[in-house]
PDB file of the backbone (N, CA, C, O) and the ligand in Angstrom, with CONECT records:
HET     ZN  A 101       1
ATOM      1  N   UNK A   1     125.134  97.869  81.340  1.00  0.00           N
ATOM      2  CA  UNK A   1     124.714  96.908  82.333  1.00  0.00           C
ATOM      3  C   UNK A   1     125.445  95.601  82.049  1.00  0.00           C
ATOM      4  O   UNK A   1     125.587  95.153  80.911  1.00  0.00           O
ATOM      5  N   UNK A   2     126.076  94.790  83.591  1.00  0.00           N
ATOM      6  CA  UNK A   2     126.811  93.437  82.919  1.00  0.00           C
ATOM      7  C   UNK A   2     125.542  92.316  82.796  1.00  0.00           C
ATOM      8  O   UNK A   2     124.411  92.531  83.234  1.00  0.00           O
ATOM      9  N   UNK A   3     125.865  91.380  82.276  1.00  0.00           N
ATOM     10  CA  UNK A   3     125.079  89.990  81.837  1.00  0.00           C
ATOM     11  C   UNK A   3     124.668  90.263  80.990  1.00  0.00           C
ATOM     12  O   UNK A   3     125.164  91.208  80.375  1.00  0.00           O
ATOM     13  N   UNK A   4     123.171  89.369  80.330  1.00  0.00           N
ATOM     14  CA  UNK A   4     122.767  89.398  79.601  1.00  0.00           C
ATOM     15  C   UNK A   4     121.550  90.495  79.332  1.00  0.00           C
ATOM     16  O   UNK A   4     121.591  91.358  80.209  1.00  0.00           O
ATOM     17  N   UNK A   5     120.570  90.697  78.457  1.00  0.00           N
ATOM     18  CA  UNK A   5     119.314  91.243  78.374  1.00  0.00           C
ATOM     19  C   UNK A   5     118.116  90.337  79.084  1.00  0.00           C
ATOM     20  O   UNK A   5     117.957  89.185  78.679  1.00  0.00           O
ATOM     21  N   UNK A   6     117.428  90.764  79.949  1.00  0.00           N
ATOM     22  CA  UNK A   6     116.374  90.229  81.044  1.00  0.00           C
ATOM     23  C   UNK A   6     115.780  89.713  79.922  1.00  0.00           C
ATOM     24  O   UNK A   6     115.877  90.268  78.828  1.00  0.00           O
ATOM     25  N   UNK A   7     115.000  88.406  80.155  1.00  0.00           N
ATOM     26  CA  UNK A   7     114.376  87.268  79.084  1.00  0.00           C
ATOM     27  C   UNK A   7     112.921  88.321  78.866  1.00  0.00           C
ATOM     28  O   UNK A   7     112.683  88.691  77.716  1.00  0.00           O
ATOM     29  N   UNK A   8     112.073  88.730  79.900  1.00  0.00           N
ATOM     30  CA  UNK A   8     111.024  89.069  79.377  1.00  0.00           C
ATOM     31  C   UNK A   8     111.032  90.884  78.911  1.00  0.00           C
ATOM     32  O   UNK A   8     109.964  91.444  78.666  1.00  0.00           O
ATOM     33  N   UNK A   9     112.362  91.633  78.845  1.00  0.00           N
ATOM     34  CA  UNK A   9     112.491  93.013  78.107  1.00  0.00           C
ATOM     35  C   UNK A   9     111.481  92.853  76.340  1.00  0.00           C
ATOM     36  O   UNK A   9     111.148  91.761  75.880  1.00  0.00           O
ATOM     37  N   UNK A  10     111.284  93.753  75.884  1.00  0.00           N
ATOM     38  CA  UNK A  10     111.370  94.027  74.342  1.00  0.00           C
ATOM     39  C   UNK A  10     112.456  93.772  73.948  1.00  0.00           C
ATOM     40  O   UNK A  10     113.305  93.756  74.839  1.00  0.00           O
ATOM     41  N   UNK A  11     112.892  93.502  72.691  1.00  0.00           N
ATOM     42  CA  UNK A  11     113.921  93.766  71.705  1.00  0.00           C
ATOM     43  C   UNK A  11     114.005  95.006  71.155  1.00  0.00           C
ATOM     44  O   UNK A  11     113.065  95.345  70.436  1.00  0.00           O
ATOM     45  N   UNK A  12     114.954  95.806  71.328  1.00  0.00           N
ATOM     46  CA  UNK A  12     115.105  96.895  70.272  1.00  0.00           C
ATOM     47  C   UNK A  12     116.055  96.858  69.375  1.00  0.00           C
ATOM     48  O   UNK A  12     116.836  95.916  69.515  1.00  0.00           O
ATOM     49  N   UNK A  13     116.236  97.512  68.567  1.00  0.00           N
ATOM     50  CA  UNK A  13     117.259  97.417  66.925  1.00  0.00           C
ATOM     51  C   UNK A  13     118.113  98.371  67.773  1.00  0.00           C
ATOM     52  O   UNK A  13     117.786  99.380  68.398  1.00  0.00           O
ATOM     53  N   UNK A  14     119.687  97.568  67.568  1.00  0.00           N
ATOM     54  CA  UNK A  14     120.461  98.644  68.674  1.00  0.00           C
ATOM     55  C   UNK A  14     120.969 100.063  68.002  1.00  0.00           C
ATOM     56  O   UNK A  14     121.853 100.829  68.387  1.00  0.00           O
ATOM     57  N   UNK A  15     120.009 100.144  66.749  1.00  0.00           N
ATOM     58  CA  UNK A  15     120.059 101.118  66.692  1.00  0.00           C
ATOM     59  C   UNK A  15     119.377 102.479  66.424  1.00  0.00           C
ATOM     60  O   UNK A  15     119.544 103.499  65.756  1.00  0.00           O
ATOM     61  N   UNK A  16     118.372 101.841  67.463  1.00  0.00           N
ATOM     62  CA  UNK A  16     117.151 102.990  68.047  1.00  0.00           C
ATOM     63  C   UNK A  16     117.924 103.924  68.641  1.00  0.00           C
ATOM     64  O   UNK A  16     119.037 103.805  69.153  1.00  0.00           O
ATOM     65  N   UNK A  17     117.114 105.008  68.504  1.00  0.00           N
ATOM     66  CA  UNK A  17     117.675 106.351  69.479  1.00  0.00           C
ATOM     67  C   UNK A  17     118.112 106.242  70.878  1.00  0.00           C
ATOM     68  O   UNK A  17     119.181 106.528  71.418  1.00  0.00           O
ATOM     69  N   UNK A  18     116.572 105.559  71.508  1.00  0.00           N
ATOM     70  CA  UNK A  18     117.008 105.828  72.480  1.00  0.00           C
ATOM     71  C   UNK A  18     116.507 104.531  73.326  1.00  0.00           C
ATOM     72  O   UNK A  18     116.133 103.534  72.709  1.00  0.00           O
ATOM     73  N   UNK A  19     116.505 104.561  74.821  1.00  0.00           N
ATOM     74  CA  UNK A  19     116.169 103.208  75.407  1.00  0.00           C
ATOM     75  C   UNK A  19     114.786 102.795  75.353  1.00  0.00           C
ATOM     76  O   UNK A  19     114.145 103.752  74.918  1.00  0.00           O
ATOM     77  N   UNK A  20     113.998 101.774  75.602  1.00  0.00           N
ATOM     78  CA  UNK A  20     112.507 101.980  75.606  1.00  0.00           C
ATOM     79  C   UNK A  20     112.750 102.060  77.495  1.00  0.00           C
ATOM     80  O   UNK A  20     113.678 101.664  78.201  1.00  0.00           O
ATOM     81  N   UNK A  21     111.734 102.606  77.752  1.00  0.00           N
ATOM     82  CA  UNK A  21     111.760 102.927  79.515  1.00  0.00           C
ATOM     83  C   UNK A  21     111.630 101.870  80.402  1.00  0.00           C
ATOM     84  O   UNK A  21     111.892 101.945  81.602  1.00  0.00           O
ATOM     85  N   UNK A  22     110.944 100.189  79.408  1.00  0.00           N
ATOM     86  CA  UNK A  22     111.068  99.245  80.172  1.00  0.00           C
ATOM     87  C   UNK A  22     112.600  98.781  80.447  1.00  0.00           C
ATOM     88  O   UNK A  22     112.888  98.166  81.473  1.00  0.00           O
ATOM     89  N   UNK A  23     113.604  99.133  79.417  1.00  0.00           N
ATOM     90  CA  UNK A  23     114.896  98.897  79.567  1.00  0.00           C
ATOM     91  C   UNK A  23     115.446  99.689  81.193  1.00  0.00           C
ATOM     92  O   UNK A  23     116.214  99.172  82.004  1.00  0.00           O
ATOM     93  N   UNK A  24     114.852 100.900  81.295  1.00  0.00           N
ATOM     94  CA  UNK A  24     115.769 101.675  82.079  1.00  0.00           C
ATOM     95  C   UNK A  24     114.981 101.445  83.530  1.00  0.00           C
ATOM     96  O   UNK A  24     115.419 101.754  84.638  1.00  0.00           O
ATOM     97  N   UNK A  25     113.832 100.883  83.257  1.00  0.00           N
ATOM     98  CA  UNK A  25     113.313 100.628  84.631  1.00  0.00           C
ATOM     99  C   UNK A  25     114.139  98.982  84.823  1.00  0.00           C
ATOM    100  O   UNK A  25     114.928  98.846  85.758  1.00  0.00           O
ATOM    101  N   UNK A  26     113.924  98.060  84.066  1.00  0.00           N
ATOM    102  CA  UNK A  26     115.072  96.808  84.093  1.00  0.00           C
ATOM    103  C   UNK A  26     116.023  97.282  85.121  1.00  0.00           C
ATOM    104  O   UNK A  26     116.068  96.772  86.241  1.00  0.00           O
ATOM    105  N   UNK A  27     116.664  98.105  84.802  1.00  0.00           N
ATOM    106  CA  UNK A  27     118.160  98.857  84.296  1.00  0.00           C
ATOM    107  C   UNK A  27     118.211  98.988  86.346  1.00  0.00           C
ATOM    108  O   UNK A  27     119.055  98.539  87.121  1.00  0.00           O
ATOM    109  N   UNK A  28     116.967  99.760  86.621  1.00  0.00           N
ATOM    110  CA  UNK A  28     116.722 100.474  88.087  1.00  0.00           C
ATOM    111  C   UNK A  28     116.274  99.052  88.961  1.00  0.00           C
ATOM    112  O   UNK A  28     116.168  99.166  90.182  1.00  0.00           O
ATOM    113  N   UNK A  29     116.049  97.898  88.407  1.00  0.00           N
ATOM    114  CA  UNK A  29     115.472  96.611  89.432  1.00  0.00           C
ATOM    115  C   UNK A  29     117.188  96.019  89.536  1.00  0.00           C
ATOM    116  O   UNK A  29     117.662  95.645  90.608  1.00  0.00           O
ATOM    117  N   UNK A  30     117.840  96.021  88.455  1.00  0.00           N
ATOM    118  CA  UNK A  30     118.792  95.300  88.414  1.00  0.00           C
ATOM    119  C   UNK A  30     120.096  95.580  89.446  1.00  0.00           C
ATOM    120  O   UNK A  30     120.645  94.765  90.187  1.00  0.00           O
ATOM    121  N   UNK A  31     120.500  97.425  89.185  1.00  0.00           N
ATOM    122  CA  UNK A  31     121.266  97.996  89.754  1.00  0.00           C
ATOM    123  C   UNK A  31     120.483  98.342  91.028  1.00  0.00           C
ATOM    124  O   UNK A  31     121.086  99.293  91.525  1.00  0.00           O
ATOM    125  N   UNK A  32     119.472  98.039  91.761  1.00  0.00           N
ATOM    126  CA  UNK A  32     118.928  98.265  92.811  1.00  0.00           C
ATOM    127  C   UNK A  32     120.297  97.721  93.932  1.00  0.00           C
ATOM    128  O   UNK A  32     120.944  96.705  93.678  1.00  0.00           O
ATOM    129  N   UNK A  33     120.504  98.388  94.876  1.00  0.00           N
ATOM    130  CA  UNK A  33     121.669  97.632  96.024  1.00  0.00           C
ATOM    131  C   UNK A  33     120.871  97.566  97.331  1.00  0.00           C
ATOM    132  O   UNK A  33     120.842  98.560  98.056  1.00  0.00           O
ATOM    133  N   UNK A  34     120.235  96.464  97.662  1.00  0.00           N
ATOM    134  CA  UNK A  34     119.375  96.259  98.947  1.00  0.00           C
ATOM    135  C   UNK A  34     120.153  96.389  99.991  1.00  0.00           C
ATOM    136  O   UNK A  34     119.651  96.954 100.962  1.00  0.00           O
ATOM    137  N   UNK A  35     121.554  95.921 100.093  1.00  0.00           N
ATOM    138  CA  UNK A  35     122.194  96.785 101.269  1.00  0.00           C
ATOM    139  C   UNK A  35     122.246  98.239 101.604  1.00  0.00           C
ATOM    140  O   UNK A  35     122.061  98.631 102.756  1.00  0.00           O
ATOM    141  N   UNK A  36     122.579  99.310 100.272  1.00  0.00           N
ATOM    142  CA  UNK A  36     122.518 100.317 100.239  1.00  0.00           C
ATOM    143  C   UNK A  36     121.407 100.920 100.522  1.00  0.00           C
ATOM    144  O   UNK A  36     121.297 101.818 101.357  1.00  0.00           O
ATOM    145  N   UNK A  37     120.326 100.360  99.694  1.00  0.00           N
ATOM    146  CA  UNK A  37     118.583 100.542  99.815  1.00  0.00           C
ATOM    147  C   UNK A  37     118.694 101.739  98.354  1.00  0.00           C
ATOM    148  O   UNK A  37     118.006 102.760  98.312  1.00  0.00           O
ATOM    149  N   UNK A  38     119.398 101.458  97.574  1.00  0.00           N
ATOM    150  CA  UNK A  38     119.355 102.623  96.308  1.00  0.00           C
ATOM    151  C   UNK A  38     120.181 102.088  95.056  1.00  0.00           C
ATOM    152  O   UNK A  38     120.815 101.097  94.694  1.00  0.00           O
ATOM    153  N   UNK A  39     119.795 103.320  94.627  1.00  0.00           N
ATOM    154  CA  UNK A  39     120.886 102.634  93.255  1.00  0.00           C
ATOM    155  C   UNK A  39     121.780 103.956  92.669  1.00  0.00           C
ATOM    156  O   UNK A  39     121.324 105.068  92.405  1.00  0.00           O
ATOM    157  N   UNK A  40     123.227 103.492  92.542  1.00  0.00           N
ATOM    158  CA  UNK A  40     124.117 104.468  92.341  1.00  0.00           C
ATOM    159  C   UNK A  40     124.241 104.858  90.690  1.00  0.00           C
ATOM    160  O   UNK A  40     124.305 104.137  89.694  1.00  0.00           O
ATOM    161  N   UNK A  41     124.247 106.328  90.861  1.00  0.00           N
ATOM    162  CA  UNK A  41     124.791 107.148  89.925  1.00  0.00           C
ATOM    163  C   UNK A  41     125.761 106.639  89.257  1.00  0.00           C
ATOM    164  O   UNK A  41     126.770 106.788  89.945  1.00  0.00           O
ATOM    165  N   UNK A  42     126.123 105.888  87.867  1.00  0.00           N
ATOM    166  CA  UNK A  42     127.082 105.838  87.320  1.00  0.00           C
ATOM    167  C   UNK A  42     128.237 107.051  87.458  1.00  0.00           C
ATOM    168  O   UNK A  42     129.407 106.741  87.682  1.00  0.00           O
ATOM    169  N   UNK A  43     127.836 108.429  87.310  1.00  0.00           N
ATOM    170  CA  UNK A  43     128.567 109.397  87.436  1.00  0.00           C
ATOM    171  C   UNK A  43     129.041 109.703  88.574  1.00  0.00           C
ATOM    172  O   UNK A  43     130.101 109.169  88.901  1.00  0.00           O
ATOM    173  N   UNK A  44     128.743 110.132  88.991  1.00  0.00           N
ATOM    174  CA  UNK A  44     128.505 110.709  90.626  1.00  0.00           C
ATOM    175  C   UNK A  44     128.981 110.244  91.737  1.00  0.00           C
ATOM    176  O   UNK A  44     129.697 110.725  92.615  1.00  0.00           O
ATOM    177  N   UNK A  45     128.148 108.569  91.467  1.00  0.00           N
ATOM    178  CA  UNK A  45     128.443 107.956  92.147  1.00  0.00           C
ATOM    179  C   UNK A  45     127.339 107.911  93.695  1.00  0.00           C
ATOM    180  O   UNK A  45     127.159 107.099  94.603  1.00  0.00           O
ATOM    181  N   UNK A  46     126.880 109.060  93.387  1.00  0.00           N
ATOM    182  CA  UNK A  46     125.303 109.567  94.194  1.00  0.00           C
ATOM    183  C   UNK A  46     124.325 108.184  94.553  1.00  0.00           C
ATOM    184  O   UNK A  46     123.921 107.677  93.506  1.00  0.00           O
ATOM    185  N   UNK A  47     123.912 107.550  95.637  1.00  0.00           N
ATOM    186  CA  UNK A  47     122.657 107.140  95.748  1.00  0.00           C
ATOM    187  C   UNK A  47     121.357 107.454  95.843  1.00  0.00           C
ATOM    188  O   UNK A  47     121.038 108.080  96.855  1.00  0.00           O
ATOM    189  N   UNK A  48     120.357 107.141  94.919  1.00  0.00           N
ATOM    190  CA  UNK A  48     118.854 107.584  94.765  1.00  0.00           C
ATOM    191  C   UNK A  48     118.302 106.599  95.765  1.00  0.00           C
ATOM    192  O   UNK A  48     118.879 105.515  95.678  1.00  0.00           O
ATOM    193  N   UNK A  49     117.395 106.642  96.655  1.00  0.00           N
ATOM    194  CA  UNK A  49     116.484 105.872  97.080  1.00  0.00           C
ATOM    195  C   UNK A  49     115.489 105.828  96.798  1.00  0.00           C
ATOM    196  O   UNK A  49     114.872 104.860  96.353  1.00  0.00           O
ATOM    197  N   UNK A  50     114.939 107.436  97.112  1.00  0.00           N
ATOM    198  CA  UNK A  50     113.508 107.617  97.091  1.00  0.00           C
ATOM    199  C   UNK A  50     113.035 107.286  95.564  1.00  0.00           C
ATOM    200  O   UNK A  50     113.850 107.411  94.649  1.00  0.00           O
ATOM    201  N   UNK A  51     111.402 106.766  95.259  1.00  0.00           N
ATOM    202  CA  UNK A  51     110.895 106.744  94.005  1.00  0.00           C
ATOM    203  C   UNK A  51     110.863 107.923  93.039  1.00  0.00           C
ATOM    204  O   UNK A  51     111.171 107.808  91.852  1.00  0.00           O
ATOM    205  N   UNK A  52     110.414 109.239  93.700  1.00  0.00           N
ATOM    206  CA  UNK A  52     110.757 110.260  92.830  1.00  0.00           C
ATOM    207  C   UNK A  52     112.149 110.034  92.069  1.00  0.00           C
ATOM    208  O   UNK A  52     112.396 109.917  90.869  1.00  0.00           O
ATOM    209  N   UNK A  53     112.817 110.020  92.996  1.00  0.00           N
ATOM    210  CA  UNK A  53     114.475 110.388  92.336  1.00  0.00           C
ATOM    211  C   UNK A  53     114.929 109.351  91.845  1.00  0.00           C
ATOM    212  O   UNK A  53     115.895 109.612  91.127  1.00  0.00           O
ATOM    213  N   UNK A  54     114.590 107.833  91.908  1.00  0.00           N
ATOM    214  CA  UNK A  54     114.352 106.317  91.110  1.00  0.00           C
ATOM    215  C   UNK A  54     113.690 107.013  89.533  1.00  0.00           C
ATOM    216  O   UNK A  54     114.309 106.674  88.524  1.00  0.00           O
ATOM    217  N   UNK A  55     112.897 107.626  89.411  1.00  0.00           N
ATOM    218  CA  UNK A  55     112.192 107.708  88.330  1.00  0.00           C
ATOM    219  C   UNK A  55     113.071 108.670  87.443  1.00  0.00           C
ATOM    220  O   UNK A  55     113.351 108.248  86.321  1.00  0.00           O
ATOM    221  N   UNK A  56     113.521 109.859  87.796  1.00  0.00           N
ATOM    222  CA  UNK A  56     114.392 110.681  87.426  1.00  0.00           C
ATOM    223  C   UNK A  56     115.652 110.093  86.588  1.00  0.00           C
ATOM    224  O   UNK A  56     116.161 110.681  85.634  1.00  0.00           O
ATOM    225  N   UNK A  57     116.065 108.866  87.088  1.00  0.00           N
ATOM    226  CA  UNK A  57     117.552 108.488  87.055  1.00  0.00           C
ATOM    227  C   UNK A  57     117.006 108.088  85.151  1.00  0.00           C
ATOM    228  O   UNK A  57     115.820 107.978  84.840  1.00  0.00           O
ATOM    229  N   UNK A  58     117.977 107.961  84.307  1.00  0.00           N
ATOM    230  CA  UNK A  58     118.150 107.879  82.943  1.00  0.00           C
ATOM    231  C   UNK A  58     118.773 106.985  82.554  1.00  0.00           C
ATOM    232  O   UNK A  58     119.845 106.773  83.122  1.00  0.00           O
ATOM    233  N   UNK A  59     118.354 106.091  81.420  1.00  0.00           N
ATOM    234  CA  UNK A  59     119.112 105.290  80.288  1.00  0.00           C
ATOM    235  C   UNK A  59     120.300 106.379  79.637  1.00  0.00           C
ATOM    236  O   UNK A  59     120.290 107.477  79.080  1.00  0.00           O
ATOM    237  N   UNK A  60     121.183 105.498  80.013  1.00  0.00           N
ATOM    238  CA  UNK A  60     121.992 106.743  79.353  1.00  0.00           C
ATOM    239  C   UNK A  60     123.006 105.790  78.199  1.00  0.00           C
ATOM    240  O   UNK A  60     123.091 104.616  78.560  1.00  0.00           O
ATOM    241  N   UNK A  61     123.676 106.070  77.054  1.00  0.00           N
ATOM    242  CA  UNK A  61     124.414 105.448  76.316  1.00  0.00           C
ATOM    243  C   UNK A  61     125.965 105.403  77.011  1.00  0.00           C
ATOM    244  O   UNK A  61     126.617 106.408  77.293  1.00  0.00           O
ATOM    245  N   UNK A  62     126.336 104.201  77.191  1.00  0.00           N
ATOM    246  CA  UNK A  62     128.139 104.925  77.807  1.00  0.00           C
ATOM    247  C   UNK A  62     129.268 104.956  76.844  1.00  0.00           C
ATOM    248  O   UNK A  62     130.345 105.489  77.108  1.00  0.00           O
ATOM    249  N   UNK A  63     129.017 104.421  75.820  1.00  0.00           N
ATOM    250  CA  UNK A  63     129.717 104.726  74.577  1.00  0.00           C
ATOM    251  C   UNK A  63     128.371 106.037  73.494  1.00  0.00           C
ATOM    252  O   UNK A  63     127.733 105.682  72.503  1.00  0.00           O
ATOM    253  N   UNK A  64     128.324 107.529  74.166  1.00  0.00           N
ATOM    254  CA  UNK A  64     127.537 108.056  72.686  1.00  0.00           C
ATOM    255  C   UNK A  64     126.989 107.505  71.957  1.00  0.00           C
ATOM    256  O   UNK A  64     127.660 106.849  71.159  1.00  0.00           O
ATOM    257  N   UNK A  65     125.840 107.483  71.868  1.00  0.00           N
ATOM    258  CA  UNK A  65     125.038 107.309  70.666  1.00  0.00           C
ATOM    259  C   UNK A  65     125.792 107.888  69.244  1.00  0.00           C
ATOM    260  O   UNK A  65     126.311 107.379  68.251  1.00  0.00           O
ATOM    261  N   UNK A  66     125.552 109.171  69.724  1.00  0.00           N
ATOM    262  CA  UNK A  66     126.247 110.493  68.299  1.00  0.00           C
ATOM    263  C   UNK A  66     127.887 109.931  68.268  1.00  0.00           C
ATOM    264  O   UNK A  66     128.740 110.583  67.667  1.00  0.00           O
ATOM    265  N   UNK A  67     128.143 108.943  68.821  1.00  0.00           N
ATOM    266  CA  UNK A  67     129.556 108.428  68.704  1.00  0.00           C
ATOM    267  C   UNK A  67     129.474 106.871  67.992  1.00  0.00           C
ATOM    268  O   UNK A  67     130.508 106.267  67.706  1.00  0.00           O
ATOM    269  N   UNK A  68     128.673 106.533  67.844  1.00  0.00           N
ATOM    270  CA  UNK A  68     128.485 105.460  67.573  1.00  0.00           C
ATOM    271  C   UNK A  68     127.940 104.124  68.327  1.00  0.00           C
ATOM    272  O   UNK A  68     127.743 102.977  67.924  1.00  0.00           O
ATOM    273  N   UNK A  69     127.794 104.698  69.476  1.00  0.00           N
ATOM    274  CA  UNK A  69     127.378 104.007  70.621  1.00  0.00           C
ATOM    275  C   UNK A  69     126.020 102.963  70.141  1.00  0.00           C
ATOM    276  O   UNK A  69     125.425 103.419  69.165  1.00  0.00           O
ATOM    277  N   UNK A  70     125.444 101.622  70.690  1.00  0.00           N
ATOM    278  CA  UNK A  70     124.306 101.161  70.692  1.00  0.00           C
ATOM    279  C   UNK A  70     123.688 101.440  71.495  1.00  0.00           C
ATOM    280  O   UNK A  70     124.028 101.928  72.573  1.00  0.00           O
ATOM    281  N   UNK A  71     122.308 101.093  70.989  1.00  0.00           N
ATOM    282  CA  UNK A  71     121.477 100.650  71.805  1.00  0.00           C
ATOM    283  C   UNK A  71     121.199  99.068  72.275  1.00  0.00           C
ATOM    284  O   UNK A  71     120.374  98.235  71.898  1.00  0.00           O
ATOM    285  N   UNK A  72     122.220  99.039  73.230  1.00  0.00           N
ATOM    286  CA  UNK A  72     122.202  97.120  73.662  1.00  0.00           C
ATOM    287  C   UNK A  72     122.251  97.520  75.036  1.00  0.00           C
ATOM    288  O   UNK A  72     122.581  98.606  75.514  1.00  0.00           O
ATOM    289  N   UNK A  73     121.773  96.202  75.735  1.00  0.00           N
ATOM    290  CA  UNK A  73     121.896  96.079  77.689  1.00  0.00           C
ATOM    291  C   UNK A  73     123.269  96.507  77.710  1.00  0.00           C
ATOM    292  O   UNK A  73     123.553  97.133  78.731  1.00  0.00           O
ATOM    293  N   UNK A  74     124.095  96.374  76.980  1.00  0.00           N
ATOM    294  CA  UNK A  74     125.565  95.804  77.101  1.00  0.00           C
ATOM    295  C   UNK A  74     126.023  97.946  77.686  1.00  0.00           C
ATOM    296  O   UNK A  74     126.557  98.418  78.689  1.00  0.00           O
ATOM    297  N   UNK A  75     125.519  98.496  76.578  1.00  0.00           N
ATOM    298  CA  UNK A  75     125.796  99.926  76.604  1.00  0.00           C
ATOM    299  C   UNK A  75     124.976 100.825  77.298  1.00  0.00           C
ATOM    300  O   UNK A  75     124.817 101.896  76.712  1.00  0.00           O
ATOM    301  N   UNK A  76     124.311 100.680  78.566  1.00  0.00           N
ATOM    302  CA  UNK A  76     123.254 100.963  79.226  1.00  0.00           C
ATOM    303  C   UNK A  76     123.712 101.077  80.353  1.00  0.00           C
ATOM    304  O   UNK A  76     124.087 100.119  81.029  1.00  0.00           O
ATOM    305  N   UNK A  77     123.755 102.649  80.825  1.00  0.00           N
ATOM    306  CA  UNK A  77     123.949 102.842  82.366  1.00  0.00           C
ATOM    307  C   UNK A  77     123.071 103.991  82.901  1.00  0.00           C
ATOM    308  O   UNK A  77     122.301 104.715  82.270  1.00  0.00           O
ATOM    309  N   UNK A  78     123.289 103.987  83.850  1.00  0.00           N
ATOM    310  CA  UNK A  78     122.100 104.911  84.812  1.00  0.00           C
ATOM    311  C   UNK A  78     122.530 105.931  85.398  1.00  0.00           C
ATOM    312  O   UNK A  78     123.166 105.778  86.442  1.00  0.00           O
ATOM    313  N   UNK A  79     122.305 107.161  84.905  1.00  0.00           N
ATOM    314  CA  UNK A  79     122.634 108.526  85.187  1.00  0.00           C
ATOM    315  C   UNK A  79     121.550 109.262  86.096  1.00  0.00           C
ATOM    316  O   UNK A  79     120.336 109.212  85.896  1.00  0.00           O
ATOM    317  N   UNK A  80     122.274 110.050  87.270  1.00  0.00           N
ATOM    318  CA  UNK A  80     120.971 111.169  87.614  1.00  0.00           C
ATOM    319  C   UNK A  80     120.940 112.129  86.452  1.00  0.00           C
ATOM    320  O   UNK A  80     121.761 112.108  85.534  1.00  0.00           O
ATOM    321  N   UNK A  81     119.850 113.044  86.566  1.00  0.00           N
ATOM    322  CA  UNK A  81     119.591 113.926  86.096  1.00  0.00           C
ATOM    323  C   UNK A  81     120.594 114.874  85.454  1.00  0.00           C
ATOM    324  O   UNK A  81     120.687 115.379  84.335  1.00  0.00           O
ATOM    325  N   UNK A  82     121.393 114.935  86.705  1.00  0.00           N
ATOM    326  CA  UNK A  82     122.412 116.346  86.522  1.00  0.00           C
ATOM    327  C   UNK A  82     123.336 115.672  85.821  1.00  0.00           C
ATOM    328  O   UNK A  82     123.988 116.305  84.990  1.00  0.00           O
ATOM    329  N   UNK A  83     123.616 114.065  86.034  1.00  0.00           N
ATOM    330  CA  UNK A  83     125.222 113.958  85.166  1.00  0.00           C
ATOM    331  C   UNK A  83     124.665 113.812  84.098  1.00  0.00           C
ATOM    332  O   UNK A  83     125.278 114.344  83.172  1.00  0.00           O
ATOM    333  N   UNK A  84     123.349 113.091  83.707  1.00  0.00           N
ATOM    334  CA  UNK A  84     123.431 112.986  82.346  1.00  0.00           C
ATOM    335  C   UNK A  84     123.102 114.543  81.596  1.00  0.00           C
ATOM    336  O   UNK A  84     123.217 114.506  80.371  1.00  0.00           O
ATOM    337  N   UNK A  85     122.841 115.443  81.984  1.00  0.00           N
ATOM    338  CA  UNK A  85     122.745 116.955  81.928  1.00  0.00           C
ATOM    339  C   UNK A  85     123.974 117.180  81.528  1.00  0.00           C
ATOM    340  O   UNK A  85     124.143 117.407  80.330  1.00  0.00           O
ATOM    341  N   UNK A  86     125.049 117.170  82.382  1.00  0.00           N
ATOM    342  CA  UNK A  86     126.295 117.615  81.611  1.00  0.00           C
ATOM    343  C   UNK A  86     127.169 116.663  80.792  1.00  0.00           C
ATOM    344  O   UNK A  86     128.035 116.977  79.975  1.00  0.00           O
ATOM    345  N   UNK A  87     126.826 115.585  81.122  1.00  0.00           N
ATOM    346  CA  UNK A  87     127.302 114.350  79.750  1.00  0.00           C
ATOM    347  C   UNK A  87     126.781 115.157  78.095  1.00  0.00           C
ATOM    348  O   UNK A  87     127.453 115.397  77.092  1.00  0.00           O
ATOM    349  N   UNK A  88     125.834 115.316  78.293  1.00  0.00           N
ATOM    350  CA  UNK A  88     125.228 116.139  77.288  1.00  0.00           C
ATOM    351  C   UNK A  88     125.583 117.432  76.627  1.00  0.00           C
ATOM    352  O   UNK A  88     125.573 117.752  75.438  1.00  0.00           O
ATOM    353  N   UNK A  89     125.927 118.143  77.799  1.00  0.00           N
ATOM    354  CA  UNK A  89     126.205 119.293  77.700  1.00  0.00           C
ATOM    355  C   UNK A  89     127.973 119.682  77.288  1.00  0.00           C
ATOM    356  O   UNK A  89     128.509 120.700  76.850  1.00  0.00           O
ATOM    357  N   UNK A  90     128.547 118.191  77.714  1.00  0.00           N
ATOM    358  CA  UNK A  90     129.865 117.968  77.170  1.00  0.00           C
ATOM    359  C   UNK A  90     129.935 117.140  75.727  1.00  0.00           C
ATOM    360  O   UNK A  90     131.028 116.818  75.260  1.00  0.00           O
ATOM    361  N   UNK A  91     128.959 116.893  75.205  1.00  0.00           N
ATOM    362  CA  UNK A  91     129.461 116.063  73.910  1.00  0.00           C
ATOM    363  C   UNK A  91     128.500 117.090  72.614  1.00  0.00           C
ATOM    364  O   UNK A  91     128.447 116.569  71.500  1.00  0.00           O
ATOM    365  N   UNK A  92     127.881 118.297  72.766  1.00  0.00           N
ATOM    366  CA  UNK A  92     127.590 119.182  72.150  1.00  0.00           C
ATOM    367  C   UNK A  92     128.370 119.060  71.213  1.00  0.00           C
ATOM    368  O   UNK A  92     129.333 118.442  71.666  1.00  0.00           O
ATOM    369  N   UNK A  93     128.549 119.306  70.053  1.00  0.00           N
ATOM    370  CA  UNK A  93     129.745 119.837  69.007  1.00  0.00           C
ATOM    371  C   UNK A  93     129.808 121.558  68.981  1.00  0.00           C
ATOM    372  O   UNK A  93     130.628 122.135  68.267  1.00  0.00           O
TER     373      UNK A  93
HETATM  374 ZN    ZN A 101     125.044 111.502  89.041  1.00  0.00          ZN2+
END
């Protein structure tokens, strides 16, 4: 995500596992596109509108975690389901 970390988020140690969900809901107010009325798939490139499929969408690391990746706003993007499925399914060893 660009800018900074939203003033009223948690702090996490960037090198927690994984996001806390207030990050990735942040994550879903921020990347919201009111023209579009959704918010796009880093991958894909897909727009979610509906809340179901808003809720679905994922904190995802864009530098690996298992790569060395943080946990900072800085390294935080928003995957559907399916890409972060095969993001996953591609960095298996
Ligand atoms: Zn996607």
């Amino acid at each position: 995500m660009t800018g900074e970390l939203p003033e009223f988020l948690e702090r996490v140690a960037p090198t927690a596992r994984m996001f806390p969900a207030s990050w990735r809901d942040a994550a879903i107010r921020v990347a919201f596109d009111r023209q579009a009325g959704g918010v796009q798939c880093r991958g894909c490139a897909g727009l979610f509108r509906r809340p179901a499929e808003l809720r679905r969408l994922h904190g995802d690391h864009i530098v690996p975690f298992s790569r060395g990746g943080l946990t900072t706003w800085a390294n935080l993007q928003l995957l559907c389901a399916r890409c972060n499925l095969r993001k996953h399914a591609k960095h298996q060893p």
